[in-house]
N, C-alpha and C positions, 0 to 999 in steps of 0.2 A: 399098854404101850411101853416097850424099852426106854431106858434114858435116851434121852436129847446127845447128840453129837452135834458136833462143832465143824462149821468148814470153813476154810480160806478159801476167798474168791483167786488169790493169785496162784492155785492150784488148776486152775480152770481157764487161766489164760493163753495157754499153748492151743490148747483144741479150740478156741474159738478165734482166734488169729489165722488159723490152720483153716476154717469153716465156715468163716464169716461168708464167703462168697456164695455156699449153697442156700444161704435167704434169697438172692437175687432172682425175681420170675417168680416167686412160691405165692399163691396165691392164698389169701384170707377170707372167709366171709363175716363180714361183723354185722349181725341184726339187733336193733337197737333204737334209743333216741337218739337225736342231734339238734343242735341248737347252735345260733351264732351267739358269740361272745364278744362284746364291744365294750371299749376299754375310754372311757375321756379323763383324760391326765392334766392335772394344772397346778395350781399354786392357791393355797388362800391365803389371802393380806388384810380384810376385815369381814365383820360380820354385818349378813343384811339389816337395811333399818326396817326389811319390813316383816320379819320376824327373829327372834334370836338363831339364826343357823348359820353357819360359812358360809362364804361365796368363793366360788368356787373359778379362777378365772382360766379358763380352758389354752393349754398350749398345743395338746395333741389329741386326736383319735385314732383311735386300732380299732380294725372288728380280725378276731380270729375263730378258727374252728371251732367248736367246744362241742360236749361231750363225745357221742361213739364217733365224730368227724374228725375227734383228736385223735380216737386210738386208728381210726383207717391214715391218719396224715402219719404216724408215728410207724404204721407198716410197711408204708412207700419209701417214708424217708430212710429205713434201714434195708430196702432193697427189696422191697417185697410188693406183689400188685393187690391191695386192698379191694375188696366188692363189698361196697358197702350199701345196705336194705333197711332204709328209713322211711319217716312220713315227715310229710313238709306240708305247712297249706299251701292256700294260691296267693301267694304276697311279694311283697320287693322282699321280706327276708330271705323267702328261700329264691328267690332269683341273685339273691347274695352272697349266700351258701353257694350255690350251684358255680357261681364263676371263683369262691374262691376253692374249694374241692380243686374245678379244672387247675390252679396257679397252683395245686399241692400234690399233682399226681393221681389225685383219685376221681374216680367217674359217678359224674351225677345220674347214669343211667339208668338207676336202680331207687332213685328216689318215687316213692309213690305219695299221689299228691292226695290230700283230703282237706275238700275247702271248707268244710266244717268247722276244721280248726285253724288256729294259725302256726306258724312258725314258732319251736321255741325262742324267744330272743332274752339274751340275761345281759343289761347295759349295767357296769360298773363305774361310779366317780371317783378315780381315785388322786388322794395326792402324796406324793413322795414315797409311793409303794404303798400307802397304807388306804383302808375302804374308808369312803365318806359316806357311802348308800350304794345299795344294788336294786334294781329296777327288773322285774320278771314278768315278762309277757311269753305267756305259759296256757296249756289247756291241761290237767291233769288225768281227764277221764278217759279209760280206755276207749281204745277206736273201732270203730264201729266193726259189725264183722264181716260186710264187703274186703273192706279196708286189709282186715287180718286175713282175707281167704286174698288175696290179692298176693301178700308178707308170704304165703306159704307158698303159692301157687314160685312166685317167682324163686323162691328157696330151693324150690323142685331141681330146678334149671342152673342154678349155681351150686349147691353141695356135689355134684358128683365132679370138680373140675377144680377144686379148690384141695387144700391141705389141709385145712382146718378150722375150725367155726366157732365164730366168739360171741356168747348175748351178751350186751351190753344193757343194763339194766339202769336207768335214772328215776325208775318209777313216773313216769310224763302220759305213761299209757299206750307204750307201743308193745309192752312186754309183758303177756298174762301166761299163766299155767299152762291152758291150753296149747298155745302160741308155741309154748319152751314142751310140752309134750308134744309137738308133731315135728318141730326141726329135731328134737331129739332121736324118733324114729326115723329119719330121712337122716340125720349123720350118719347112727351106727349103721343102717342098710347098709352105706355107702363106705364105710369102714374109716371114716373122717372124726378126729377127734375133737372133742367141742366142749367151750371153754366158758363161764358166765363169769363176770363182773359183777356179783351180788349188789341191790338195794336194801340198806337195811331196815325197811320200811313195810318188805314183800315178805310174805310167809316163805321160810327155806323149804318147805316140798314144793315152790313153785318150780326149785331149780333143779327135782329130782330126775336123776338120768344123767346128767352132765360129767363129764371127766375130770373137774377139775374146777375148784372154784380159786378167786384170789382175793376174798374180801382184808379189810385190813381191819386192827385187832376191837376196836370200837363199833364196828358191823358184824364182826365174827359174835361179841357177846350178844348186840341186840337179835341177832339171827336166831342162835340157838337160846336165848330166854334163858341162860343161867345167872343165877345170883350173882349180881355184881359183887355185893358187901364179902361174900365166902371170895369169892375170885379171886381177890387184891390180894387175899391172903394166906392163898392157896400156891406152893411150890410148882403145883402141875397142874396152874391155870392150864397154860396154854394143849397142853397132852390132852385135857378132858375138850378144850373147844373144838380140838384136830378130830378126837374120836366122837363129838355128836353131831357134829357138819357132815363129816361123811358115814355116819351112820344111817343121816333124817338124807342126806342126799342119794344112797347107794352108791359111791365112788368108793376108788380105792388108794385115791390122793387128792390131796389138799396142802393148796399154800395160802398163808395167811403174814399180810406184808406188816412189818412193824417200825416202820418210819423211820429215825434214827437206828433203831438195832435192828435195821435191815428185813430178814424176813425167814419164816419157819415152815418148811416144807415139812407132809406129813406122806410117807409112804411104806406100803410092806411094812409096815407096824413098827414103823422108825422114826423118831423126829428130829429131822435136822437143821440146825442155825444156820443161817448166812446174814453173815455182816453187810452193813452199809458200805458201798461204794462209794460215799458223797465225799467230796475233798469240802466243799463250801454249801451251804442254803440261803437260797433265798427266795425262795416260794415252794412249795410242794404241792399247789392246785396241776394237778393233772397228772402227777405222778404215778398214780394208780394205773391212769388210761396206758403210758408209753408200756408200765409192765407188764399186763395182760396181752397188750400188743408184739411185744418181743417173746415174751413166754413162748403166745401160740404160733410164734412163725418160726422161730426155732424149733420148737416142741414138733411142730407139722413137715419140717424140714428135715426131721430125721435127730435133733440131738435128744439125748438122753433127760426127765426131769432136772437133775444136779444141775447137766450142763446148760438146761436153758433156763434157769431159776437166777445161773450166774450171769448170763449174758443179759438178762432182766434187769438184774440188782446194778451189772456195768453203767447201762443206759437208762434207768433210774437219776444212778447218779449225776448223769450229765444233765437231765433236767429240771431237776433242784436246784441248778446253778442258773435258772434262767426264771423271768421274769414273765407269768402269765403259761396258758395252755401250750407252750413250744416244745414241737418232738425232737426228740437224736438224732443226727443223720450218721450214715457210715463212717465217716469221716471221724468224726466225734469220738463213737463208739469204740473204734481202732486206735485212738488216741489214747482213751482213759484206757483199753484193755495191755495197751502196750507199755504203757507207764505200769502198769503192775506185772507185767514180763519180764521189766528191765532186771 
């Protein structure tokens, strides 16, 4: 691998002022988990007498999108129509999900039910931004293989009409080898580029085939199983993580996002930096989703890796400024891009 170059995001701000408008109508397919995300906010003032813990005195609740329903909400809200292929059971959660999807642009029509399991549901207590306890009502076994000939059949019907195809991976059991081995042959037939959100949980040849992974630098190491302790202290950590992801994946790129210092594109045997767009932080739960989301809809759209690596890192940074799973919308995005035009 050549040395690492360096890029300015505000080199990249003319062509995506210029292009923003070709995301509008570009269709996505994300297959994957989803989960609702419920949020109860309050204040504590003492502790129970009927154990030593807080109490927790509740002023608000939120339920929002969460996981692949974040990155399908994050493709709508930048102008894009997400189809999004999940499983849900038969419960008031995903009858929860379904009507907030409809309030976010995206269509629950694609939802396949398995009453086996339930809905993910992840209920958080929080107070003054920070976690008291998380509560997960979750199934984590793969789903049955009805269920996945159901996941493919319907995949069939959407890859040839889409731009591009994202697995979204939370390890919950919707996303196996097999699963990522037949959308894989159904994208490239269809000459559709396709995109995983690695778990770092799941063996990396589950995700071999794919164009294009976007794990971030703590899943990048558990993925490819190299020594941490040599890593730390190795100049060209990240060069060897780029060359054995996409060696064990067979791709011919790779981005790998590094929170603060932004994120490291690996392509034609080059590795290039791009800086953080964040002006401010304050949460980074879901930041991963909005990038993979922007990536593949620009990416699918016609811009070039660089340039939609930057339009990524842009609308990144707009949601590090917000509080909980909330995507970019256009608006935003032409905002922070044009502040670094000025």
């Amino acid at each position: 691998m050549v040395a690492s170059q360096q890029r300015q995001l505000q080199q990249y701000a003319p062509y995506i002022l210029k292009h923003i408008g070709d995301l509008r109508g570009r269709e996505v397919l994300i297959v994957g988990d989803i989960g609702l995300d419920e949020y109860v906010l309050g204040q504590v003032r003492r502790i129970s007498p009927e154990a030593p813990v807080p109490v927790v005195e509740v002023d608000n609740e939120e339920a929002r999108l969460g996981l692949a329903a974040n990155v399908a909400q994050n493709i709508a809200s930048l102008g894009g129509v997400p189809r999004l292929l999940a499983v849900v059971g038969r419960d008031s959660t995903a009858d929860q999900l379904r009507g907030l999807l409809s309030k976010s642009g995206v269509s629950p029509d694609h939802l396949v039910t398995d009453q086996s399991r339930p809905t993910t549901r992840k209920l958080r207590v929080m107070v003054q931004n920070h976690h008291i306890v998380r509560v997960d009502y979750e199934h984590r076994q793969f789903v049955a293989s009805e269920v996945e000939k159901e996941i493919l059949n319907r995949a069939k019907t959407l890859i040839p009409q889409v731009c591009a195809v994202i697995i979204q991976d939370y390890a919950k059991g919707v996303i196996s080898e097999g699963l990522v081995r037949e959308i894989v042959k159904l994208a490239k037939a269809a000459g559709k580029k396709i995109l995983a959100d690695p778990h770092r949980t799941t063996p990396l040849e589950t995700y071999r085939g794919v164009d294009l992974m976007t794990p971030n630098f703590d899943e990048s190491v558990a993925l490819t199983r190299l020594p941490i302790d040599d890593l730390r202290k190795d100049p060209d950590l990240l060069e060897k993580i780029g060359d054995r992801l996409m060696e064990v994946v067979g791709s011919k790129q790779m981005v790998v996002t590094l929170g603060k210092d932004g994120m490291r594109i690996f392509e034609d045997g080059n590795s290039v930096a791009f800086p953080t767009n964040a002006k401010q932080v304050f949460d980074v739960t879901g930041a991963g989703d909005t990038v993979i989301a922007a990536l593949a809809l620009a990416w699918g759209s016609g811009f070039n890796l660089d340039q939609s690596c930057a339009l990524a890192n842009f609308a990144a940074g707009v949601v590090v400024g917000k509080v909980g799973c909330v995507p970019c919308s256009v608006g935003e995005l032409i905002e922070a891009v044009s502040a670094e035009n000025a």
